[in-house]
Jmol script that loads the backbone (N, CA, C; Angstrom):
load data "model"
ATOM      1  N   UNK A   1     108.001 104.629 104.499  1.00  0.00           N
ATOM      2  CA  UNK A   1     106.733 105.217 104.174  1.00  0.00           C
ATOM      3  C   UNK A   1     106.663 105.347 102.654  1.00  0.00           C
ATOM      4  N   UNK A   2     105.573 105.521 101.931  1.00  0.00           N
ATOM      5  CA  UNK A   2     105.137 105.218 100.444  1.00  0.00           C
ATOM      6  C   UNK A   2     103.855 106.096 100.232  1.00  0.00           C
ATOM      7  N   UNK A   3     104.543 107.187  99.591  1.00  0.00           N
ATOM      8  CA  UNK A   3     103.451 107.716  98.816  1.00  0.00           C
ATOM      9  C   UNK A   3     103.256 107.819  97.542  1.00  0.00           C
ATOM     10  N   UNK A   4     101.990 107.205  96.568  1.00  0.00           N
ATOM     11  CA  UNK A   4     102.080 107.471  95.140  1.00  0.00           C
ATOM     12  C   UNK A   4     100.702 108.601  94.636  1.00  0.00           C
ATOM     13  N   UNK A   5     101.106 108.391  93.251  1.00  0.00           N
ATOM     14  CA  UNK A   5      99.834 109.834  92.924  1.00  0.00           C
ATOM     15  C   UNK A   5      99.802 108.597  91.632  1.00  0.00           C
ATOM     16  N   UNK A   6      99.084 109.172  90.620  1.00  0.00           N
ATOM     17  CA  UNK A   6      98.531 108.644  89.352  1.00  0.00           C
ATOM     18  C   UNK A   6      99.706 108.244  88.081  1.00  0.00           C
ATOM     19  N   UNK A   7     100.753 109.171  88.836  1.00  0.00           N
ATOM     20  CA  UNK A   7     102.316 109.266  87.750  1.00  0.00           C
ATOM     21  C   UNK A   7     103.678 108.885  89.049  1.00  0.00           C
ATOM     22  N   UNK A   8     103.386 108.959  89.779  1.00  0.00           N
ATOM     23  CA  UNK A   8     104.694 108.751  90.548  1.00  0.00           C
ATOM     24  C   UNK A   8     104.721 107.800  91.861  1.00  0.00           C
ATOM     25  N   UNK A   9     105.730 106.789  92.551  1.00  0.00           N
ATOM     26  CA  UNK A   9     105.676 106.927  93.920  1.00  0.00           C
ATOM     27  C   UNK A   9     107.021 107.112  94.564  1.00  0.00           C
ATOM     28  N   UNK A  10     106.924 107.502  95.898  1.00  0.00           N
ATOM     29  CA  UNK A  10     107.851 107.904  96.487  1.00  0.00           C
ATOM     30  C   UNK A  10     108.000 107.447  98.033  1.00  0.00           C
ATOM     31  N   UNK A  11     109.355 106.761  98.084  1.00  0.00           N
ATOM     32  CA  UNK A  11     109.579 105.487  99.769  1.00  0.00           C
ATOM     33  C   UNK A  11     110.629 107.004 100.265  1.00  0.00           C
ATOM     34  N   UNK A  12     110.031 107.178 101.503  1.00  0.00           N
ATOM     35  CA  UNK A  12     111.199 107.999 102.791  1.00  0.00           C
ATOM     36  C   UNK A  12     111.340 107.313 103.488  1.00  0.00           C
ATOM     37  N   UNK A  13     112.174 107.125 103.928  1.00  0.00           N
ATOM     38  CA  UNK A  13     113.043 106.127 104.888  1.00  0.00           C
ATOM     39  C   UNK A  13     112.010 107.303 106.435  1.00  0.00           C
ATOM     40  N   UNK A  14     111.994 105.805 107.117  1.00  0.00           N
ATOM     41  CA  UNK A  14     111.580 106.553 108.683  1.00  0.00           C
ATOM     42  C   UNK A  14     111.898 105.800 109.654  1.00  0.00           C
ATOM     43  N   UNK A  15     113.261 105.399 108.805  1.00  0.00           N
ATOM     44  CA  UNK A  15     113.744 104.355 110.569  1.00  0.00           C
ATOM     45  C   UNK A  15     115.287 104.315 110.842  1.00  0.00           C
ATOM     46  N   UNK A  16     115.749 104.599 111.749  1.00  0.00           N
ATOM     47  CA  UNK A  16     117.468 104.724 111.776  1.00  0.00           C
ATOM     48  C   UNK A  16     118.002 103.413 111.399  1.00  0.00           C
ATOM     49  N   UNK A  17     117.000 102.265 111.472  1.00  0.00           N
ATOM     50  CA  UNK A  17     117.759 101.312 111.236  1.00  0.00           C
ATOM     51  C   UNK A  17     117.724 100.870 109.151  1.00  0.00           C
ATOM     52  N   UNK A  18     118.457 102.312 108.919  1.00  0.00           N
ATOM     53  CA  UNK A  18     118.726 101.470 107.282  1.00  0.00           C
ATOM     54  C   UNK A  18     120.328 102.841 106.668  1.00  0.00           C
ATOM     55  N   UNK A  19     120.121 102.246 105.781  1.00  0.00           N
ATOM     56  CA  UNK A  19     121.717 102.502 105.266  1.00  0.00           C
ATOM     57  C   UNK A  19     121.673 104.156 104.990  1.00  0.00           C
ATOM     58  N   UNK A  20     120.430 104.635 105.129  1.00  0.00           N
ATOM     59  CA  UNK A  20     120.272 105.952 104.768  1.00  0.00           C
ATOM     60  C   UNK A  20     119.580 106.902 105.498  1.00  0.00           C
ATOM     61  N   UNK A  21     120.062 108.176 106.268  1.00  0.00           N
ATOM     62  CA  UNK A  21     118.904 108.308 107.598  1.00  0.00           C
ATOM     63  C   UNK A  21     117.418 108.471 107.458  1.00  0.00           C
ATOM     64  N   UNK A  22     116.691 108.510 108.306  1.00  0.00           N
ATOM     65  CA  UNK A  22     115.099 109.016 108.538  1.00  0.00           C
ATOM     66  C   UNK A  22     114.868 110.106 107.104  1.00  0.00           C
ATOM     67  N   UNK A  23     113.946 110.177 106.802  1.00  0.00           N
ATOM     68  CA  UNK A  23     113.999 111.521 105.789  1.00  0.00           C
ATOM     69  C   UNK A  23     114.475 111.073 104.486  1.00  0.00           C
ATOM     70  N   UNK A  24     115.364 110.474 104.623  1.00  0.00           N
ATOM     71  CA  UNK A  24     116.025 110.352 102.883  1.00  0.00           C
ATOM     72  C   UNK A  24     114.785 110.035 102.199  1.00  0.00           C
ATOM     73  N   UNK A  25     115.020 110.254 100.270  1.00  0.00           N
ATOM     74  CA  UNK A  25     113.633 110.130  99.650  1.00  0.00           C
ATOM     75  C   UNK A  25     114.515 109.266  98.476  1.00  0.00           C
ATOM     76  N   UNK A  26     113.078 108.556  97.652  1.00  0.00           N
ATOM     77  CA  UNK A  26     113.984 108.168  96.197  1.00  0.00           C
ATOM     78  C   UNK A  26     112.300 107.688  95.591  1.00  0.00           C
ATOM     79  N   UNK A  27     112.049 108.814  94.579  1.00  0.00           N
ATOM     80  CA  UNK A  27     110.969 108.943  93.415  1.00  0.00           C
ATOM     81  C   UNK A  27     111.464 108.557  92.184  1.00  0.00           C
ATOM     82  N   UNK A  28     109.760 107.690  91.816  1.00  0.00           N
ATOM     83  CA  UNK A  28     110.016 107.447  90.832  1.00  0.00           C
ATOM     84  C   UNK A  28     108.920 108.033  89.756  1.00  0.00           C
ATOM     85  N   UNK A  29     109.012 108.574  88.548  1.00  0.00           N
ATOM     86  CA  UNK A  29     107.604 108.849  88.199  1.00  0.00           C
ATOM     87  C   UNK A  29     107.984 108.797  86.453  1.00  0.00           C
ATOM     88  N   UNK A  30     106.865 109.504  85.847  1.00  0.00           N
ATOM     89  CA  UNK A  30     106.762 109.280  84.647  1.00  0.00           C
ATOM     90  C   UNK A  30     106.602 110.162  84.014  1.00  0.00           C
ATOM     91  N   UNK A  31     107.625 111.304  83.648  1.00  0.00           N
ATOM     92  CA  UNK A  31     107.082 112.362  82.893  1.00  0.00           C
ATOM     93  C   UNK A  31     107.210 112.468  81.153  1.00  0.00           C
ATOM     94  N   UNK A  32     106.448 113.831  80.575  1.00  0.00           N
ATOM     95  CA  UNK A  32     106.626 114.128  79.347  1.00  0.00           C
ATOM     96  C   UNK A  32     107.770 115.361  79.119  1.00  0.00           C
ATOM     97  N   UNK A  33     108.274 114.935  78.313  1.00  0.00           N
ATOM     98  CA  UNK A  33     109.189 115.224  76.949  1.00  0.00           C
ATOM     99  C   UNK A  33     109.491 115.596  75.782  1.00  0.00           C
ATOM    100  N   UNK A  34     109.061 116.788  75.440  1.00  0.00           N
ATOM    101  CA  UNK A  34     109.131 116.608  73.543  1.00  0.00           C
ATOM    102  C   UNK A  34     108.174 115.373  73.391  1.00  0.00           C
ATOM    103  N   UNK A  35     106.938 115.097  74.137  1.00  0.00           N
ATOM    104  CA  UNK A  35     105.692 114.504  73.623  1.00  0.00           C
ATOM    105  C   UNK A  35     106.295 112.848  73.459  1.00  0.00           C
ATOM    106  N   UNK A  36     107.196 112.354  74.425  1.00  0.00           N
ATOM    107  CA  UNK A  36     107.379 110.839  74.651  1.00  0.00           C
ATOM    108  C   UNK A  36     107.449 111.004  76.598  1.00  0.00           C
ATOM    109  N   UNK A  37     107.256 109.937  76.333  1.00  0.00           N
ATOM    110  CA  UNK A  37     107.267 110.161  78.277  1.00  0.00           C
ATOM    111  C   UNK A  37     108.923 109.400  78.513  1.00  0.00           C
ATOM    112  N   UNK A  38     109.088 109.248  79.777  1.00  0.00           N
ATOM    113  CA  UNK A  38     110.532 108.711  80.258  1.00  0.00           C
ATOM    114  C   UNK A  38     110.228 108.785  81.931  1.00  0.00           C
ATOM    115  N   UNK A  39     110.501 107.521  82.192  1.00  0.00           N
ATOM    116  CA  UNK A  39     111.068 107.067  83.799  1.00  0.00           C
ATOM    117  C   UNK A  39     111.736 108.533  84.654  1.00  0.00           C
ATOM    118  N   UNK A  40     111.346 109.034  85.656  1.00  0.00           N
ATOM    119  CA  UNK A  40     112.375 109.582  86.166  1.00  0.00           C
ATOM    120  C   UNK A  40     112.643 109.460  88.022  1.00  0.00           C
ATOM    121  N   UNK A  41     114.101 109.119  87.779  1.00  0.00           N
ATOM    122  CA  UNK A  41     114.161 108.706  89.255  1.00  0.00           C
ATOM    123  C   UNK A  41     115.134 109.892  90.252  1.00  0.00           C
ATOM    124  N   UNK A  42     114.622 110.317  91.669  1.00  0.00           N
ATOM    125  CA  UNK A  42     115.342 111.482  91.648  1.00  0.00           C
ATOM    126  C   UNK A  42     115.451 110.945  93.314  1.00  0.00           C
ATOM    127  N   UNK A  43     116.845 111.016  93.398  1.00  0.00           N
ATOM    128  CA  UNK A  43     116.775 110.343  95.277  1.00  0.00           C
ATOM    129  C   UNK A  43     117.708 111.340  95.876  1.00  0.00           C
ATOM    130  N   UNK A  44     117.344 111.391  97.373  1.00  0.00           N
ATOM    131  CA  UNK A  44     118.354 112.177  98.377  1.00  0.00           C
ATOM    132  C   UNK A  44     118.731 111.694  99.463  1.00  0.00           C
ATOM    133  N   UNK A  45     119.727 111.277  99.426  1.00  0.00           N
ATOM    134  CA  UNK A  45     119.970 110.662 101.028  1.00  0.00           C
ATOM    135  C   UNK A  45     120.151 111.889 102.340  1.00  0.00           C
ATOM    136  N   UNK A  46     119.918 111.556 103.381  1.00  0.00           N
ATOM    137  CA  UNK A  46     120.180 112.000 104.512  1.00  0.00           C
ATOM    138  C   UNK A  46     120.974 111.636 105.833  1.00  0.00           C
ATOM    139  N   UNK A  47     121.765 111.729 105.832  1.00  0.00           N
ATOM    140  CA  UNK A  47     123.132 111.386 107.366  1.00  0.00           C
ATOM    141  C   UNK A  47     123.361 109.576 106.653  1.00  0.00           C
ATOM    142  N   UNK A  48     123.641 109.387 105.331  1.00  0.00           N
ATOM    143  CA  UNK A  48     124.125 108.244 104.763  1.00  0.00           C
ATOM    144  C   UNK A  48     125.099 107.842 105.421  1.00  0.00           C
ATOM    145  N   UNK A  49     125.701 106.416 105.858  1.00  0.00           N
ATOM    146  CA  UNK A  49     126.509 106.102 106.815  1.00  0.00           C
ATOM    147  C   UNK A  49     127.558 106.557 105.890  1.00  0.00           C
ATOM    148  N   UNK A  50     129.048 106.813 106.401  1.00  0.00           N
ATOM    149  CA  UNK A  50     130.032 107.654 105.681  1.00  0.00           C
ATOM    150  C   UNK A  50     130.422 106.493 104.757  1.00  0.00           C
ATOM    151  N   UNK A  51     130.810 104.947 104.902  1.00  0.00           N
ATOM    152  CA  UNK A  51     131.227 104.310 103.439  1.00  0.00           C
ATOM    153  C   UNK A  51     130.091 104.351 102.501  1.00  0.00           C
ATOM    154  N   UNK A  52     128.802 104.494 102.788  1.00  0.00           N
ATOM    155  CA  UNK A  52     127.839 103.912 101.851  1.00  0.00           C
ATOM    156  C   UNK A  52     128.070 105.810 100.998  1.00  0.00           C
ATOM    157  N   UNK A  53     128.298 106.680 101.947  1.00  0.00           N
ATOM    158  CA  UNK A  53     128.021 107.988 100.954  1.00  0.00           C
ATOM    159  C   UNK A  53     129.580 108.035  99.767  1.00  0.00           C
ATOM    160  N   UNK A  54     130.655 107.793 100.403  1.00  0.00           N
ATOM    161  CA  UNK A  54     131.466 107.456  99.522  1.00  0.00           C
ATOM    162  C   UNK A  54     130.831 107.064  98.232  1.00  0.00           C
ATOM    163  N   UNK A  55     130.739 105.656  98.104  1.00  0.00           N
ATOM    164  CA  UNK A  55     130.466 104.867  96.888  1.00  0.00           C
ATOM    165  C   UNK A  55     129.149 105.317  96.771  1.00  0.00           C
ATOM    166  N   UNK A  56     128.346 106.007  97.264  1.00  0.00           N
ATOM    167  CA  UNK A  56     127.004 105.938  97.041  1.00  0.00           C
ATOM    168  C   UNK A  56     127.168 106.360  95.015  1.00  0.00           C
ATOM    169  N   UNK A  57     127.739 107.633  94.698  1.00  0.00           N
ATOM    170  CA  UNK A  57     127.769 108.290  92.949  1.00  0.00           C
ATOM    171  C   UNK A  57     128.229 107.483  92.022  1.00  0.00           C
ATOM    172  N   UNK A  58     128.789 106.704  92.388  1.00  0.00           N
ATOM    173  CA  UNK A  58     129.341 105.288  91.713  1.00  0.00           C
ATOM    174  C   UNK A  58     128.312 104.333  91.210  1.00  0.00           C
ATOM    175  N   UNK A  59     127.758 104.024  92.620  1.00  0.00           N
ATOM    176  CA  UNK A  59     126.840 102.774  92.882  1.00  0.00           C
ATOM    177  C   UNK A  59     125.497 103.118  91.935  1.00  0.00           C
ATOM    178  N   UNK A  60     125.564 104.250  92.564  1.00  0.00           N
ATOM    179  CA  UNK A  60     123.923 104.880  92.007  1.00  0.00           C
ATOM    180  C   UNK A  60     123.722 104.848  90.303  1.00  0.00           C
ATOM    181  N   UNK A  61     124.762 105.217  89.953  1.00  0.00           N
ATOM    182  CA  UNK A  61     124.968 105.838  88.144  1.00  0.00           C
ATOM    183  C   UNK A  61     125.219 104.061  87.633  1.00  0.00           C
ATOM    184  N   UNK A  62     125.839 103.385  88.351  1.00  0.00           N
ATOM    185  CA  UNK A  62     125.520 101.529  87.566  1.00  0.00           C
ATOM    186  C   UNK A  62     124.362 100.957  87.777  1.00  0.00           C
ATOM    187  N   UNK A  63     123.885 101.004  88.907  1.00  0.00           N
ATOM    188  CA  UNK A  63     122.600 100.292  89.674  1.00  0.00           C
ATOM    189  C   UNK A  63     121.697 100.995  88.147  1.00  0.00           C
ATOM    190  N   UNK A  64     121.613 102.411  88.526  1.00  0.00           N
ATOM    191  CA  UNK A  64     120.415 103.677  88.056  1.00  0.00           C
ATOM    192  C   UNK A  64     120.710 102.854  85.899  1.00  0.00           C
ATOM    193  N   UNK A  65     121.850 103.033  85.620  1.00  0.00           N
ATOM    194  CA  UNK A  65     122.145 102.398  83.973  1.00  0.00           C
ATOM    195  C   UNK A  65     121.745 101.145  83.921  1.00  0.00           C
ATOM    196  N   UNK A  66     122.129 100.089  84.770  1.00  0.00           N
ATOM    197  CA  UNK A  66     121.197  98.850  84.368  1.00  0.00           C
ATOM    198  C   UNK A  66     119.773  98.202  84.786  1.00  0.00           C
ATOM    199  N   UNK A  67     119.348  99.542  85.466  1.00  0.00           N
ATOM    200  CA  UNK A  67     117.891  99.701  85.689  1.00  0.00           C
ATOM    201  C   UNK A  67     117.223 100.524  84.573  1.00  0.00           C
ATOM    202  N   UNK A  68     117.825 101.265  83.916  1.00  0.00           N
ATOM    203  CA  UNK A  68     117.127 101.768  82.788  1.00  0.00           C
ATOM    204  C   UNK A  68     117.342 101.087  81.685  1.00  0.00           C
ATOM    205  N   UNK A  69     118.448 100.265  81.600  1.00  0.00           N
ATOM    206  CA  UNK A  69     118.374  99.147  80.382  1.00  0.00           C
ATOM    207  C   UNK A  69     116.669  98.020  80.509  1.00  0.00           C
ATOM    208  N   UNK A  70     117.054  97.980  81.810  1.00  0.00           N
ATOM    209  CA  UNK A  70     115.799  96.799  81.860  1.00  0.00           C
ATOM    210  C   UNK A  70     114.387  97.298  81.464  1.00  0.00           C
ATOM    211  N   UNK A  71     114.349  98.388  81.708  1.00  0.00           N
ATOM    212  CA  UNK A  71     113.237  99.247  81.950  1.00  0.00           C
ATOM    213  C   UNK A  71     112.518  99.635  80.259  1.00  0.00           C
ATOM    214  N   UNK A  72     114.168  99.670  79.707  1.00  0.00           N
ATOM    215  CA  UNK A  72     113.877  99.727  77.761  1.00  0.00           C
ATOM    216  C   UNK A  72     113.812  98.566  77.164  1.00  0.00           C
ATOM    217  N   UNK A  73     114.346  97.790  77.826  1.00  0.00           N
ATOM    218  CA  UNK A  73     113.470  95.991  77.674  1.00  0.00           C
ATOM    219  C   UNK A  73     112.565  95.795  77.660  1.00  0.00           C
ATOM    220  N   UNK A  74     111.868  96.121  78.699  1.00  0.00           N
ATOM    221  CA  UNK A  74     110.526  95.838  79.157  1.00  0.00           C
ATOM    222  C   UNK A  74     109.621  96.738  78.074  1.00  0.00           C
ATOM    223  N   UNK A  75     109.915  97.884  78.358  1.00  0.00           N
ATOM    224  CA  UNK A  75     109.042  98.605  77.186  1.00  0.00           C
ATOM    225  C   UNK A  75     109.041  98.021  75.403  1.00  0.00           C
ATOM    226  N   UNK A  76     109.989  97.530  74.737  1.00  0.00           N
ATOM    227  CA  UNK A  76     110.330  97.192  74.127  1.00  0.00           C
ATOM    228  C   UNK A  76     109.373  95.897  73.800  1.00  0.00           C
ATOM    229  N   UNK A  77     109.529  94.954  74.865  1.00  0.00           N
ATOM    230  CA  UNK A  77     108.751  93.978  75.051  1.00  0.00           C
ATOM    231  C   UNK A  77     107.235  93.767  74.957  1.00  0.00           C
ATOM    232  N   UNK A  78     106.754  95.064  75.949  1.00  0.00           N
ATOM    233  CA  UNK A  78     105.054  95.019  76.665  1.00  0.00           C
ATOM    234  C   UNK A  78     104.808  96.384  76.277  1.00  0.00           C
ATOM    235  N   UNK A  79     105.925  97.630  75.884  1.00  0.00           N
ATOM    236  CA  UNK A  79     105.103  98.535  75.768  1.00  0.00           C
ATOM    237  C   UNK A  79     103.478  98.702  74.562  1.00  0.00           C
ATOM    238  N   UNK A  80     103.036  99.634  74.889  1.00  0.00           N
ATOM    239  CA  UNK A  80     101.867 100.354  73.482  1.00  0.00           C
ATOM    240  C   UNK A  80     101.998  99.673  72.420  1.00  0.00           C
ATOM    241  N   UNK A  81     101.497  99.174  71.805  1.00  0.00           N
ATOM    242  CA  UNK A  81     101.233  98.446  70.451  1.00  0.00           C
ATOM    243  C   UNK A  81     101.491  97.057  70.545  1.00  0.00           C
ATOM    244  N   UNK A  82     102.297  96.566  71.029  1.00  0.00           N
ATOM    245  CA  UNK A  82     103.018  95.374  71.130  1.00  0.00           C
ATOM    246  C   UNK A  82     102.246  94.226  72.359  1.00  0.00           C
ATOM    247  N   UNK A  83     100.798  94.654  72.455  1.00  0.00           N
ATOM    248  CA  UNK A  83     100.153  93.246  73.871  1.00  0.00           C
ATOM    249  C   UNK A  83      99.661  92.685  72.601  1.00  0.00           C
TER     250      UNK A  83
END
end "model"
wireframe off; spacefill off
backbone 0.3
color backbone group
């Protein structure tokens, strides 16, 4: 399921068949800062199968770092001033 607003969206899992139970959440949105904005991603799993919760703090903090590299690429690239 997928809900967004004007700054954020947010997928809950609603099916037993995935790596994370029914319920789990993972948002993404865009807030302000000391007057710059920044990405923010905030997830919770629920009844995570037991290897995936293991590695899940691992996985998450490399996946989550070279998703925010790309993310300062991109801005870098296409952000404000630069079309």
């Amino acid at each position: 399921m997928v809900n967004t607003t004007d700054t954020s969206v947010k997928f809950t899992v609603i099916s037993d068949n995935y790596f994370d139970g029914p319920g789990s959440t993972i948002e993404f949105s865009i807030v302000e800062k000391g007057g710059q904005f920044a990405l923010r991603k905030v997830a919770n799993a629920e009844k995570a199968q037991a290897g995936v919760a293991q590695l899940a703090p691992g996985g998450a903090y490399l996946s989550w770092s070279l998703q925010a590299a790309d993310f300062k690429n991109v801005i870098r690239k296409y952000g404000a001033g630069n079309q």
